[in-house]
N, C-alpha and C positions, 0 to 999 in steps of 0.2 A: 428201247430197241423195238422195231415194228417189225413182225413178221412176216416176210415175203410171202407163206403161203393164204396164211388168213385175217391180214392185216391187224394183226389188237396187238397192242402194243404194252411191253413186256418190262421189267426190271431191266437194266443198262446190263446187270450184271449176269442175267439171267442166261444161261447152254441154251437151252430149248422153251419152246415155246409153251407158257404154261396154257394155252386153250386148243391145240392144236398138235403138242410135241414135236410140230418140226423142228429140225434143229436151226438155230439160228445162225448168221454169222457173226463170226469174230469181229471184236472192236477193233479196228488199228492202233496199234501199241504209241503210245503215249511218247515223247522224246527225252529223252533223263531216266525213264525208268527201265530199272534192271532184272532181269529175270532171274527165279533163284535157282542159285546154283553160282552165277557170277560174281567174280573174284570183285571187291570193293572196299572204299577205305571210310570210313570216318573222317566228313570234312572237319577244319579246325579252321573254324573264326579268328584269322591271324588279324585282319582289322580292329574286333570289340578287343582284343588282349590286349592290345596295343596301345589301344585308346584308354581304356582300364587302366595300364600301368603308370603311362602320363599321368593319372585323372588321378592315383594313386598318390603320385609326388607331389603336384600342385596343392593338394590338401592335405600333405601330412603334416604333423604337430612341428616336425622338424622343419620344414620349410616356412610354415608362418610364423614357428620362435624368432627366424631369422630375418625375416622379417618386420616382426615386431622390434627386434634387438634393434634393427637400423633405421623403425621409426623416432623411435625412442632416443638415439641418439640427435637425430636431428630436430625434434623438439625440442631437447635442452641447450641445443646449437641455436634458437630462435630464440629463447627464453632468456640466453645469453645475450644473445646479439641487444634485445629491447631494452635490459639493464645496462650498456652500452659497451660492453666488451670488447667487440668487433671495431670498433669507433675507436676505441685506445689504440688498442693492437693496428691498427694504419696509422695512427697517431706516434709509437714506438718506430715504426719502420718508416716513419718519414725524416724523422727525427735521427734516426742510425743512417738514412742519405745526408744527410744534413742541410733536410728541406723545411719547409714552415707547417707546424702539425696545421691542421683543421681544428676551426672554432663548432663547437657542438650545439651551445646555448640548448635553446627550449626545444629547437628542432632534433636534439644529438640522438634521443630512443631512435627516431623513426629513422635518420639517415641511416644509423647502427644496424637498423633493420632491414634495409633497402640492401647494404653491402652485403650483410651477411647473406640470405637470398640471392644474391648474386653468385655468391660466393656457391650457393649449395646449391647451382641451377642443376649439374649432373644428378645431384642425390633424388635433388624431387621428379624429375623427370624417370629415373631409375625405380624410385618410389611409385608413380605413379602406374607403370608395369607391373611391376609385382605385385602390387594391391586389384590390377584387373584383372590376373593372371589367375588368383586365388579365390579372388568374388566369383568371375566367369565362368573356373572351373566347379564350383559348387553350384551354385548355381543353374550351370547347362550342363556339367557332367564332364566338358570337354572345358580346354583352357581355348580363350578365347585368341585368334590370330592377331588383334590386333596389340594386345598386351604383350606378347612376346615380339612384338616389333618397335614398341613405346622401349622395351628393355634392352634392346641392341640398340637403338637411337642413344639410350642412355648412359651406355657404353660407351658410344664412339664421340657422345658428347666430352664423358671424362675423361677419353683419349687424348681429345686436343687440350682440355682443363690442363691435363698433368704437365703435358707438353709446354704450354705457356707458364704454366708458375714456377717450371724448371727454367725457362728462360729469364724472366723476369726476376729471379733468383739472383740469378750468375750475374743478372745488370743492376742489383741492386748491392749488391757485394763488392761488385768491380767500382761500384759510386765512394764506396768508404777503403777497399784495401783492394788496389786489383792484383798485387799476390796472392790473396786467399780467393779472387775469381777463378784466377787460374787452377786453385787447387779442386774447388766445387766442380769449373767445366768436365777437370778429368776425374771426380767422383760422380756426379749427378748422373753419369749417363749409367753407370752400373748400381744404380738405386734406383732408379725411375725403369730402369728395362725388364727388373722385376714386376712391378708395379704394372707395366704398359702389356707385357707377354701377360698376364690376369686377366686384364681386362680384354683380349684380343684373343685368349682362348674361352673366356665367357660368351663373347662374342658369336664365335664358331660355333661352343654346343648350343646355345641357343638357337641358333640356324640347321644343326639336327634336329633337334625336339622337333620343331615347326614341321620340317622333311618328314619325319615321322607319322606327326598328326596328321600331314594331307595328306599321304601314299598308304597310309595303316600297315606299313612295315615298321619291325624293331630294330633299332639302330640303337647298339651300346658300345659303338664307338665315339663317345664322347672324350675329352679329352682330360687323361689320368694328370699331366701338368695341372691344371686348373685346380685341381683338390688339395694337390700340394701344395703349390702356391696360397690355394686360401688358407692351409693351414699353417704354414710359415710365416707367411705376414699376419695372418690376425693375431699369432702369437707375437711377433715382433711387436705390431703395433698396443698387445696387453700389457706388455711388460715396459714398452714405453710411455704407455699413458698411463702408469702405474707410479712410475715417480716423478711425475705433473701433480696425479691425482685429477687428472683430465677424464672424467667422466663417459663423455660420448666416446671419446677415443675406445674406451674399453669395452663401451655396445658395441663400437663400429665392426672391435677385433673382434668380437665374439660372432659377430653377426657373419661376418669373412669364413670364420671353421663353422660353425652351423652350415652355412651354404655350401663347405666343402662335403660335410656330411650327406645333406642333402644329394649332391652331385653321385657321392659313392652308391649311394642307395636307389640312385634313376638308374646307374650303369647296371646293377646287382637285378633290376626288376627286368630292363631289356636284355639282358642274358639269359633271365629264367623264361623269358618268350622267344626267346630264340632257341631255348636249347627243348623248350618243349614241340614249337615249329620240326626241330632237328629230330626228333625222338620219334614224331608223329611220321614223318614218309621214309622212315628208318623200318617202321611194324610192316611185319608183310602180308599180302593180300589177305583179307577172309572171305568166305564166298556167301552169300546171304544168305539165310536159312531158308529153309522153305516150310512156306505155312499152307494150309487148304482153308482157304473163306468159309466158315461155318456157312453161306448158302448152300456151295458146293456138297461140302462134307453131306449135309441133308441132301442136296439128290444124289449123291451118289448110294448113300445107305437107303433110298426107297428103289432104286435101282434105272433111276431115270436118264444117269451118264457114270461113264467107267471112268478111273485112273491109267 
């Protein structure tokens, strides 16, 4: 601060002028800042909460059991396939058309291979999300946008999957008995709409999350069907691949209620930042305290400016 009377130039903070005692003038007040005595609240970082509780889910032990559970099945769905599993089993259902199986020879591991793969284009594509999702978010802190759109791709891929192996069902039935076509056409649609409503409500909260991440608002309106449904069918599908003794089937199911878990526990964290949001312009005004700048305080007790 430069003193109009005798130009030497002063602390910013300084009343009067320490060579001269003129008094100085006033700073012009600042834009954001409050004077005490004014009524004020406590901002609340709704973005970092927000981002935190995402950052929270993507890395919990529960989401990457679940994870893991439906790597794991689809490894041993490979491992099948190259002993040549996969190769019979279209060998069996050509043979129940009563068409001519496939010769396998020296080539049969890797044809086996090829089908099976084919077979699991949804999973790896679904897999390949969720493994971004989770590297990403460790990683950066945040789940990365494009993993959460690898995972709705993955979705909508198993959407049409479900769709066509329910078709090609009914024309594979209708080849050997088309009385029991008929009976599949009017069961298949009330098994598969479970199955399809899953996938099309995973679909949806994934398209929150994402809303969430880019606006850094909480949204725990995710969809309560989806938890259920995981948990219904991953149990239908344990108890069915239980007396197979069908292996992946029983990762797949488990991986299904883990992920419903998962889902209850995303909804439970953007509640608890919602309802702290809620709580936070619920509290009413405080007025700042008021402090005196130890400079001041010193001149005012040598008597240099009054309160």
């Amino acid at each position: 601060m430069i003193c109009p009377k005798c130009g030497y130039e002063s602390w910013s903070r300084d009343v009067v002028c320490t060579s001269c005692g003129c008094v100085l003038p006033a700073e012009p007040k600042r834009p954001g800042v409050q004077k005490a005595g004014e009524a004020c609240r406590p901002r609340l970082d709704t973005p970092v909460l927000t981002r935190s509780a995402i950052k929270d889910s993507a890395t919990s032990g529960v989401f990457v059991g679940g994870i893991l559970c439906l790597t794991l099945a689809f490894l041993i769905r490979v491992f099948l396939a190259i002993r040549g599993d996969t190769f019979e089993t279209l060998n069996e259902l050509l043979i129940m058309v009563n068409m001519t199986p496939l010769e396998g020879g020296a080539w049969m591991p890797l044809q086996s291979l090829l089908l099976s793969l084919l077979e699991q284009v949804p999973a790896i594509v679904l897999l390949t999300g969720l493994w971004t999702v989770f590297i990403g978010t460790a990683a950066k802190g945040v789940p990365p946008k494009a993993g959460l759109t690898v995972v709705r791709v993955g979705l909508v891929i198993d959407i049409i999957y479900l769709i066509m192996t329910g078709i090609l069902s009914v024309v594979a039935v209708y080849m050997v008995s088309p009385d029991w076509a008929v009976v599949m056409a009017l069961l298949l649609p009330g098994m598969y709409s479970l199955v399809v409503i899953l996938r099309v409500k995973g679909f949806q909260s994934v398209a929150t999350v994402r809303e969430s991440l880019e606006n850094g608002s909480p949204d725990s309106e995710i969809s309560v069907a989806m938890s259920v449904f995981c948990f219904i069918l991953g149990g239908l599908g344990i108890l069915g691949s239980l007396t197979k003794l069908d292996i992946p089937g029983i990762l797949t199911g488990i991986s299904m209620i883990i992920f419903g878990s998962s889902s209850v526990g995303y909804r439970s964290s953007m509640a608890y930042v919602e309802g702290e949001i809620e709580r936070e312009l619920s509290r009413p005004l405080q007025p700042v305290a008021q402090q005196i700048p130890t400079w001041k305080r010193v001149q005012m007790e040598q008597g240099l400016i009054y309160e």
